[in-house]
N, C-alpha and C positions, 0 to 999 in steps of 0.2 A: 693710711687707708680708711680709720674708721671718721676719718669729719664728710667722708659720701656719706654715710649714713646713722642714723639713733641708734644707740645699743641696747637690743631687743631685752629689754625687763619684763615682758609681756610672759603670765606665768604657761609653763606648756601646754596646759587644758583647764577648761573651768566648765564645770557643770552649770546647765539652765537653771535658776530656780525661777519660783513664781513669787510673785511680788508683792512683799509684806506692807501692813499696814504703815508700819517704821519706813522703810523704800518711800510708799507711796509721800509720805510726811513729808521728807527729806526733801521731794521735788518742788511741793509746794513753798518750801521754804529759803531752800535757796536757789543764789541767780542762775549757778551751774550744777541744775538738778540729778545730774548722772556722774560720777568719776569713772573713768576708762575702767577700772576693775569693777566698778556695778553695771557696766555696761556689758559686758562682755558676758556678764551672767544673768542678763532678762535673759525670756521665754524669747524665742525667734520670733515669733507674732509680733510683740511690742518692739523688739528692735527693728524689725523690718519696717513699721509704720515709722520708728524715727529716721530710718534712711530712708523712706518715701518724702516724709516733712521737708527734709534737708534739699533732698534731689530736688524737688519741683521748686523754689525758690532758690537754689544755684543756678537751674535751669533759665529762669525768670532774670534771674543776674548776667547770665552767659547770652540769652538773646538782646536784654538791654546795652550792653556793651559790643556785641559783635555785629549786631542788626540793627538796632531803633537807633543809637547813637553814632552810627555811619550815612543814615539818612537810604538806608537799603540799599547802598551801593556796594557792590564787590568790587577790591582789590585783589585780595586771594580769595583764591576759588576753594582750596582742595581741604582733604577732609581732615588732614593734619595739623594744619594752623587757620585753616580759613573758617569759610562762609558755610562750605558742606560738611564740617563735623558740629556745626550749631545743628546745619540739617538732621543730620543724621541723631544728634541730642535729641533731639524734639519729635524723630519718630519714634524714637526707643521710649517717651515721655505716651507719646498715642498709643504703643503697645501696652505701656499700663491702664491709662484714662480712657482710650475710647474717645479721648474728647475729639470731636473734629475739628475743633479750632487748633489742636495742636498741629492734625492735617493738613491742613490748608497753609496754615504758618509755612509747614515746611515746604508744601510745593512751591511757594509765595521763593522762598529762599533759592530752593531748586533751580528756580526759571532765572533767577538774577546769576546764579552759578551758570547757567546753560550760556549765556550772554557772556558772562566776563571769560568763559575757556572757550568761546568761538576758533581763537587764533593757536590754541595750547599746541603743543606738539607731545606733549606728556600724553600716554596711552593707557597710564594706570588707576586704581581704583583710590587708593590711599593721597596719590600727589597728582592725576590728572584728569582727562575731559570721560573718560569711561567710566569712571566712578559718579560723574556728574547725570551720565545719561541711562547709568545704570539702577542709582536709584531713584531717578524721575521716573524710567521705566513701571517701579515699584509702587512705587505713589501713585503713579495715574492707576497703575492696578486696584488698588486699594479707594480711590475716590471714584474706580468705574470710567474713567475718561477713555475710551475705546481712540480717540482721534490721538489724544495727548501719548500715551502707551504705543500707539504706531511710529510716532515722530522719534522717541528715546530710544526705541528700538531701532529705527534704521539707521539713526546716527549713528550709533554703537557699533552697526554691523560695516559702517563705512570707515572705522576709523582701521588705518593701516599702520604697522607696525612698522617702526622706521629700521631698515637694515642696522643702523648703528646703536639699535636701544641697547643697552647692559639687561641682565638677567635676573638682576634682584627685585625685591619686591614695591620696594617705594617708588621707583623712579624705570622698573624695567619688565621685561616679559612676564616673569611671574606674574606682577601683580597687573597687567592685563587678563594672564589666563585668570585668577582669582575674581576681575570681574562677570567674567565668561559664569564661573561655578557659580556667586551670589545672582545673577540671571537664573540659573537653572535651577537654582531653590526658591528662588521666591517669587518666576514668573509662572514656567513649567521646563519639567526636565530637558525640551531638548530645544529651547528657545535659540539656545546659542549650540549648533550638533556639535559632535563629537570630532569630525570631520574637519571644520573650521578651526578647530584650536587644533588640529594633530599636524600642522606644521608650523605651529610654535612649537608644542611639547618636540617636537624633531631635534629644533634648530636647538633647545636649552641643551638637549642631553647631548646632541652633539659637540658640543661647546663646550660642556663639560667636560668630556671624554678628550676632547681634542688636548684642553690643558690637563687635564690629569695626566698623559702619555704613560699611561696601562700603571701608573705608580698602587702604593699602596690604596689610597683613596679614590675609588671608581671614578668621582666627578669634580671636577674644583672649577671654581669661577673666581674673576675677578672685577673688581671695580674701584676705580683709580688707584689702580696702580698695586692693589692690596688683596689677597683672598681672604677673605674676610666669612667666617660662621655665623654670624648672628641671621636674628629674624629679619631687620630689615632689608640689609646686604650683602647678607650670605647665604649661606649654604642649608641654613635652618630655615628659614623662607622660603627659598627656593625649594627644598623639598617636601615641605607644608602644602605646597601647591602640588607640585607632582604626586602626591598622591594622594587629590582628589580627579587624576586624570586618568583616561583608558590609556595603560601601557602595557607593552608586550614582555615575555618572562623577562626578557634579558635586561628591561629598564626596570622591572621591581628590583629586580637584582641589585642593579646598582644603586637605589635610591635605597635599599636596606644598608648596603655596605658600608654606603658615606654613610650615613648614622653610625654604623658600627664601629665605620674609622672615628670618627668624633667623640666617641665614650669614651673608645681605649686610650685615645691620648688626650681628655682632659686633665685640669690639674690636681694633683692628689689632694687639695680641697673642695674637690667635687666641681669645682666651677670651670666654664671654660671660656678658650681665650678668643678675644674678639677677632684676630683674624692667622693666621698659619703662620706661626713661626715667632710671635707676640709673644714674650713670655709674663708679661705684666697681666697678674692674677689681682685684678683689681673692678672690674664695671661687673654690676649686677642687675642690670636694666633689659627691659622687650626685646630695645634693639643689640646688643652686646652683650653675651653672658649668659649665667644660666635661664632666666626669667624666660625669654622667647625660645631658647633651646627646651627649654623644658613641657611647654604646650606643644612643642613640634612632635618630642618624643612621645607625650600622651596621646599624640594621633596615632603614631606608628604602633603601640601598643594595641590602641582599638583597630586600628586598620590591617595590622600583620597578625593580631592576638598572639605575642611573644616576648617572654616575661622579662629577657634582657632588656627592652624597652621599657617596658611597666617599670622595671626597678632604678631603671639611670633616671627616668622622671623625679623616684619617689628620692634618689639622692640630691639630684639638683632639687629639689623642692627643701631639703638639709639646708641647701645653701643661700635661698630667698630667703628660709625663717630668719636664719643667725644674722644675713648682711643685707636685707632685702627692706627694710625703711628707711627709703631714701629722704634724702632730704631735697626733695622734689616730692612736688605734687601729682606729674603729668601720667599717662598711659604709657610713653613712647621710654621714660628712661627718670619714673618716679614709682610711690607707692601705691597709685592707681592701677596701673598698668601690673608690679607686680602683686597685687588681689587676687589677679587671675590662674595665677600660677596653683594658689591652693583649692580654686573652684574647679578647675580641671583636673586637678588629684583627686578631687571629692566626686566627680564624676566620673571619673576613671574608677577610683577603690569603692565608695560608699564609705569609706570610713568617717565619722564625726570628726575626728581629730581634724583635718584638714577643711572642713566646712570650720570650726572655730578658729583655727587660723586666718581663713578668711575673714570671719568676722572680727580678729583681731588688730589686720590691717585695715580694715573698711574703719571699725571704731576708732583707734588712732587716727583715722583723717577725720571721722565726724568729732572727732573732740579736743581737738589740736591742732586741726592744719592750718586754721584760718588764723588763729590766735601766733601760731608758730610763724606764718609770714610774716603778718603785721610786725613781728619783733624783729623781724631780720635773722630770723634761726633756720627760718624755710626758705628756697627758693619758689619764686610761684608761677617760673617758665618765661623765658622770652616775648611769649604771646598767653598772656596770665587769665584770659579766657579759653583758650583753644582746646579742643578735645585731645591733642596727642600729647600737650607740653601743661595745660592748665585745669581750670576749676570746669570746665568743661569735662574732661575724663573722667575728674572726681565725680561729678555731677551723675554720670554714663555709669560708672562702678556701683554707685548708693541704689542706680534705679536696676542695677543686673544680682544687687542683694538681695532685692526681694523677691526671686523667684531663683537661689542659687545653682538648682539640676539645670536650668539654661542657660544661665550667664555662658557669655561667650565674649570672646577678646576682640571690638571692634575691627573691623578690617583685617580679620588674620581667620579667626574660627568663624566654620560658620555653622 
């Protein structure tokens, strides 16, 4: 089990200190001016400016390799390996800078994404053409284009949902409704009504319900062939979504229960299994396991305010500390991805202890990960720029450290 991941030597807490003249020495003098334990105990100010440093030149690396050196052509479009998680990089870069070259970059990106998912039949925010026109939508908001902002929006509102989509969230209903929610946050609340998506919300829970057949677990889905819990695929996703939706008592119901089935029978090392009946206690990644379960559960706690949930977070969060540095880089099923696990603890509890966690695993990637590929110790993802699987996400996590009461888990929180 343990060649998935590092075995966390990382001490359980470390106090800030402020930075001695000796520190200060030390940088000048040699190549690699911080070791992971001095790192870990700068002031948040000066670490934050070195995962700003790091970000915008990973950044600089991830549009050179995914954009200038394709010639601006899309292949993939989505925002998981493609063209639109460069995008989505580089507006999460203009929420820090302001700069408007970073702007325009990304509509520049946007429009080649609008062109290459003309034909898509994918209806989701993460893997299809609705996350394309969802956050063009966004962009033209933000540059003022009144004409550009009409076009994204009526695409979106044209796109139909195929009787045979699946229910999860990469590739199915959920993550169309989830583009529905990021519309109504960041264009205005009722861009996309409530109306329009309440016969998708129908058809999930009926779906649900239909394969559950009244069992212990209010709702089960499946997809190929598997019910499957994670955030991508399952049942944690799917309920991630549902409730950011208007539903009526009888579906909070159920959307609390399945959670509540999900606790009772994880495994007694806190983690749980990627899909019903799987007894292999082993993936600890976004999409499989605790890491994605665990931001789901930090919803339910804010959104039902009940401390059975607050506290199955704070144990799955037990279980990303101890097996949770992967040896992967990515968002989707590396140690970017789980980052997030302990920022959303930290804004759940306010406890420090979980904001240092965070910057535990953020520092281990700023002072290791790149040197750990190069050896062949790291993987550095199938698509070794990409926001879900590469230096992309890294890139996305360094720039959600420096402001960590927001950080939010791309394409999942919003």
């Amino acid at each position: 089990m343990s060649d998935r991941f590092f075995r966390n030597e990382m001490p359980p807490f470390v106090s800030e200190t402020t930075e001695t003249d000796e520190t200060l020495q030390t940088s000048k003098t040699t190549s690699e001016p911080y070791s992971l334990t001095t790192l870990l105990s700068l002031p948040y100010q000066t670490l934050s400016s070195k995962f700003q440093v790091s970000a915008f030149h990973l950044k600089q690396l991830v549009v050179r390799e995914t954009w200038g050196s394709s010639g601006k052509r899309v292949k993939d479009y989505t925002l998981y390996t493609g063209a639109l998680g460069t995008a989505y990089l580089v507006f999460k870069a203009y929420q820090v800078t302001h700069d408007s070259d970073d702007l325009n970059l990304c509509s520049e990106i946007v429009k080649a994404c609008d062109s290459a998912s003309a034909n898509s039949s994918r209806v989701t925010f993460i893997c299809g053409n609705a996350g394309v026109c969802a956050l063009g939508a966004v962009l033209a908001k933000h540059t003022g284009d009144e004409r550009l902002l009409n076009y994204y929006l009526r695409k979106f509102k044209e796109i139909n949902v195929p009787h045979d989509s699946p229910y999860e969230l990469l590739y199915g209903r959920a993550g169309y409704l989830w583009a529905c929610s990021f519309l109504n946050k960041y264009i205005s609340k009722d861009t996309i009504p409530s109306t329009h998506m309440r016969s998708v919300v129908e058809d999930v829970i009926a779906a649900g319900r239909q394969l559950a057949h009244k069992g212990r677990c209010p709702l089960k889905y499946e997809w190929h062939g598997k019910k499957y819990w994670g955030a991508a695929h399952g049942l944690a996703g799917i309920m991630h979504v549902l409730m950011d939706m208007e539903l009526k008592p009888d579906e909070v119901e159920d959307v609390e229960g399945t959670l509540r089935y999900m606790i009772k029978n994880r495994f007694p090392s806190g983690n749980y299994t990627s899909s019903e009946g799987n007894e292999s206690d082993r993936l600890v990644h976004w999409c499989h396991g605790a890491p994605g379960i665990t931001l789901t559960l930090v919803k339910a706690a804010e959104v039902f305010e009940d401390k059975e949930f607050s506290q199955a977070a704070i144990d799955a969060g037990e279980v990303v500390w101890k097996r949770g540095l992967l040896k992967r880089v990515g968002m989707c099923h590396g140690i970017s991805g789980n980052t997030y696990v302990f920022l959303s603890l930290y804004r759940l509890t306010g406890n420090v202890e979980y904001l240092y966690r965070a910057k535990a695993f953020a520092c281990f990637l700023l002072d290791r990960a790149q040197r750990l590929i190069s050896e062949g110790n790291m993987h550095g993802g199938d698509h070794p720029y990409s926001l879900f699987e590469g230096l992309g996400g890294m890139a996305y996590t360094f720039l959600d450290m420096i402001d960590p009461q927001g950080a939010k888990f791309p394409g999942y929180d919003l």
